[in-house]
C-alpha positions as CSV (number, residue, x, y, z in Angstrom):
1,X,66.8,-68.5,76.8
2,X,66.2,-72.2,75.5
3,X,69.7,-73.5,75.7
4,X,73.0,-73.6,77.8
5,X,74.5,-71.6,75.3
6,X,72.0,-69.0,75.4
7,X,71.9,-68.5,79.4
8,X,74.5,-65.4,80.9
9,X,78.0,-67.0,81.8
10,X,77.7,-64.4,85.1
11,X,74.4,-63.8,86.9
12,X,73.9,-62.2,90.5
13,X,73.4,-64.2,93.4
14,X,70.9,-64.3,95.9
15,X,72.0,-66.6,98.9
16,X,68.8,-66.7,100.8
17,X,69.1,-69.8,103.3
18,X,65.9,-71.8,103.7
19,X,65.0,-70.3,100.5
20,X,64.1,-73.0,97.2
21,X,63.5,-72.1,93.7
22,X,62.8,-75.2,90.8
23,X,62.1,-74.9,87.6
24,X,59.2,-73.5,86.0
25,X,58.3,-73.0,89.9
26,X,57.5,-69.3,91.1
27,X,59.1,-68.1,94.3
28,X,58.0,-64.7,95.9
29,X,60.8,-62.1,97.3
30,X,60.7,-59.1,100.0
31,X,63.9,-57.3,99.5
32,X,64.7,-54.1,101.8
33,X,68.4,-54.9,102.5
34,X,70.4,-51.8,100.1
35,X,72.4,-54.5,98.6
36,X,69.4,-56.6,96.8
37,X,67.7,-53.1,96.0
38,X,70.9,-52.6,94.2
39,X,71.1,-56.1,92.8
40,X,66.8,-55.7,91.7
41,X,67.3,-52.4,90.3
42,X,70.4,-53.7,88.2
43,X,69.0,-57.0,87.1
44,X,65.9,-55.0,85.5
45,X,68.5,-53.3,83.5
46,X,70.0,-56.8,82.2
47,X,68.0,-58.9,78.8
48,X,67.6,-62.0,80.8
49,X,66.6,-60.6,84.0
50,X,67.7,-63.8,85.5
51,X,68.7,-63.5,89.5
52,X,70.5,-67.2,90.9
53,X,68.9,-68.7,94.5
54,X,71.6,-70.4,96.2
55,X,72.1,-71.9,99.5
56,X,74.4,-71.1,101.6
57,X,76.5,-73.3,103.3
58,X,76.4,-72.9,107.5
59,X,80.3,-72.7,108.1
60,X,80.7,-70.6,111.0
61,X,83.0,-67.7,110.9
62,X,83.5,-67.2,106.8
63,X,82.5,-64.0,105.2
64,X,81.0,-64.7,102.4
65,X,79.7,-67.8,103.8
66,X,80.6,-70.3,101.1
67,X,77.8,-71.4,98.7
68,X,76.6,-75.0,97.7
69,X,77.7,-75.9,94.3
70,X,74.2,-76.2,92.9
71,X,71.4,-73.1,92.6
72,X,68.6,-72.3,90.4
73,X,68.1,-69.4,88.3
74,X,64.8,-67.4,87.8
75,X,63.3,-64.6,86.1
76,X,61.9,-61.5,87.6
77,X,58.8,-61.6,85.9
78,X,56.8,-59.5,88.6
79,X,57.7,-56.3,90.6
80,X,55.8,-54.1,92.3
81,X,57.8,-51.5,95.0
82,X,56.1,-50.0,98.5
83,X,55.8,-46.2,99.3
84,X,58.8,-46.4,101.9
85,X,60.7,-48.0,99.0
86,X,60.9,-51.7,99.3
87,X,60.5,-54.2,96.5
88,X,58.0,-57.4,96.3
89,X,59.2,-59.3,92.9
90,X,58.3,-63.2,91.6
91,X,61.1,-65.2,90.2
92,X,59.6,-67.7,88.1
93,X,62.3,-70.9,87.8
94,X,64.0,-71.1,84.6
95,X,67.1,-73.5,84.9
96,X,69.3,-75.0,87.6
97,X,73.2,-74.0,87.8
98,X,76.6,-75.5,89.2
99,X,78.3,-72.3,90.6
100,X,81.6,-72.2,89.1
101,X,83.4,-69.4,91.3
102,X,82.8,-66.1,92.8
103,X,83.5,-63.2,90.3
104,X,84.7,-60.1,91.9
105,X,83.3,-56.7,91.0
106,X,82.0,-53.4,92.2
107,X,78.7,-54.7,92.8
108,X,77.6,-54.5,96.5
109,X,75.9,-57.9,96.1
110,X,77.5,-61.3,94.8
111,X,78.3,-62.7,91.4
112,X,78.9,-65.7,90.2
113,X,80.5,-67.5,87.3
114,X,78.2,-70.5,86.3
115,X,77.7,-73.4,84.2
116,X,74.1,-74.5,83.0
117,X,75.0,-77.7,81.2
118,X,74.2,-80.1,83.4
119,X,70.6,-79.2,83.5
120,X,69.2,-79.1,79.9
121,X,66.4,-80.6,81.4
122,X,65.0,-77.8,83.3
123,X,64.5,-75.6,79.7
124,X,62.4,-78.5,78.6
125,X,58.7,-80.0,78.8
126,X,57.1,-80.5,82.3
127,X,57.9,-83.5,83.9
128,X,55.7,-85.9,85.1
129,X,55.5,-88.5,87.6
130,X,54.3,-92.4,87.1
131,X,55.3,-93.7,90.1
132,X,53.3,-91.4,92.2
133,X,50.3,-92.7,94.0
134,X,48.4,-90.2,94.9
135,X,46.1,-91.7,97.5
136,X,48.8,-92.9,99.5
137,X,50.8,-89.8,98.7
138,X,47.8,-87.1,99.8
139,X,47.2,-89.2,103.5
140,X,50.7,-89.0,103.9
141,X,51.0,-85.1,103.2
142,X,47.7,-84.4,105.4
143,X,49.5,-86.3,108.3
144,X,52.4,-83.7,107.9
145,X,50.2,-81.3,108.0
146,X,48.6,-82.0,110.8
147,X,51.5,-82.3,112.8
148,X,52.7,-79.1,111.7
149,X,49.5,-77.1,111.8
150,X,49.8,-76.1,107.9
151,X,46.7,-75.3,105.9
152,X,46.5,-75.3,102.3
153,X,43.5,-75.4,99.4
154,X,43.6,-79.3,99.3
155,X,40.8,-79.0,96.1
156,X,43.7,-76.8,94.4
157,X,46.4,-79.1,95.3
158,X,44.6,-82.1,94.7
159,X,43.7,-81.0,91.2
160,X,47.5,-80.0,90.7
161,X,49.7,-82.0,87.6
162,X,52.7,-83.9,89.1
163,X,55.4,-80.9,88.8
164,X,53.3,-78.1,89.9
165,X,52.0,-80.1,93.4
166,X,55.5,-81.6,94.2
167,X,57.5,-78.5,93.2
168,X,55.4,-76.4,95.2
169,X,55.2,-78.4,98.3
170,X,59.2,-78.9,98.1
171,X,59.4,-75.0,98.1
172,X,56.6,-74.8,101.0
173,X,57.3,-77.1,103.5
174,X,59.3,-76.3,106.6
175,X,62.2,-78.3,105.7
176,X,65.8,-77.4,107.0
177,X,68.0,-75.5,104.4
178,X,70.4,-79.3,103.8
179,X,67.2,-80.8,102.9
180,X,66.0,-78.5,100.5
181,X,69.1,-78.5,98.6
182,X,68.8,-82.3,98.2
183,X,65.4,-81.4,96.7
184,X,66.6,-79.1,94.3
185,X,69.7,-81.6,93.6
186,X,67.0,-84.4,92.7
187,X,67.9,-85.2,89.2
188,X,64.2,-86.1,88.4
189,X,60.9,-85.2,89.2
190,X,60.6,-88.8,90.7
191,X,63.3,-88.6,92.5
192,X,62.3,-85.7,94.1
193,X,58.9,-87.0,94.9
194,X,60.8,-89.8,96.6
195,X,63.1,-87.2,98.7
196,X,59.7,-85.1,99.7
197,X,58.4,-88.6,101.0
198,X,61.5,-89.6,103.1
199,X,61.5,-85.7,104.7
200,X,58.0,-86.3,105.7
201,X,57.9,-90.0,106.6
202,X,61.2,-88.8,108.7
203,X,59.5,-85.7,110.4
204,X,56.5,-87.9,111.3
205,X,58.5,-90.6,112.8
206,X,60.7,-88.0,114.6
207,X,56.8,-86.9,116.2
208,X,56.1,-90.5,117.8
209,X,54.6,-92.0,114.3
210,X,56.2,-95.1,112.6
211,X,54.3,-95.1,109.8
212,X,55.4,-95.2,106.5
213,X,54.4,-94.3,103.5
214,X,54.0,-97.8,101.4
């Protein structure tokens, strides 16, 4: 799966609020509701093995709560299942997706029609970042730590490349589910560093701190 035209027109969807998946990225899954066993079980069965994050959007009193128009696809490439039958799986970020429309089926779980060309990007090399500054960038992040009593391997992260350390962090921090889909919307690598900044500059002001990250 290197091009648009090579990606599934239809692939299930997981609408996992809270939850974000980026390219090349690796996002860990417990599934125990029936429905995703079903949707696991099935998606083993399929080539591609591709299984589509998507938020959902909070709209009270719909059912199926509408989705956001923009997800990200990734491959079960680990899956391992407990003795009272639940399964722990790794999706591992292959491409973002605009959700075309809801395809209706047997299935117990969703399905969606999508359409991967907007993202040609995400099935190339591994981005990097100029503009970031790490010094400046790593005070910042160990503020927002603080504050939210978060540990991490800082010699890990520190040695991270660009993608892998502002992916990650994107996926990990305790952001609300509107400001992880403006990470995942970020149309560059930069630009997301830049969103990841103004989350945590924001959440450290909100604490009583003005400080900015120059």
């Amino acid at each position: 799966m290197t091009r648009p035209q090579d990606c599934p027109e239809t692939i299930p969807i997981f609408p996992l609020p809270g939850a974000l998946l980026l390219p090349r990225a690796r996002l860990p899954l417990h599934i125990f509701e029936p429905r995703y066993l079903a949707m696991i079980e099935d998606c083993m069965k399929t080539p591609h093995r591709l299984i589509g994050m998507v938020q959902p959007r909070d709209v009270p009193g719909t059912d199926p709560r509408p989705l956001h128009s923009i997800g990200c696809a990734g491959r079960l490439t680990a899956f391992s299942e407990t003795e009272d039958g639940r399964y722990l799986i790794t999706l591992t970020g292959k491409s973002r997706f605009r959700v075309r429309e809801d395809v209706t089926g047997f299935t117990p779980y969703r399905r969606c029609a999508v359409d991967w060309t907007s993202f040609t990007q995400d099935q190339g090399q591994e981005e990097t970042d100029p503009g970031l500054k790490r010094t400046a960038f790593f005070a910042l992040l160990k503020r927002f730590f603080g504050k939210h009593k978060l540990s991490t391997d800082w010699d890990s992260l520190t040695d991270a490349e660009d993608e892998l350390l502002i992916n990650s962090l994107s996926m990990l921090c305790p952001f609300e589910p509107d400001d992880k889909q403006a990470l995942l919307e970020a149309p560059s690598l930069q630009t997301r560093r830049e969103t990841l900044v103004m989350l945590m500059e924001f959440s450290l002001r909100g604490g009583g701190s003005d400080e900015v990250l120059q």
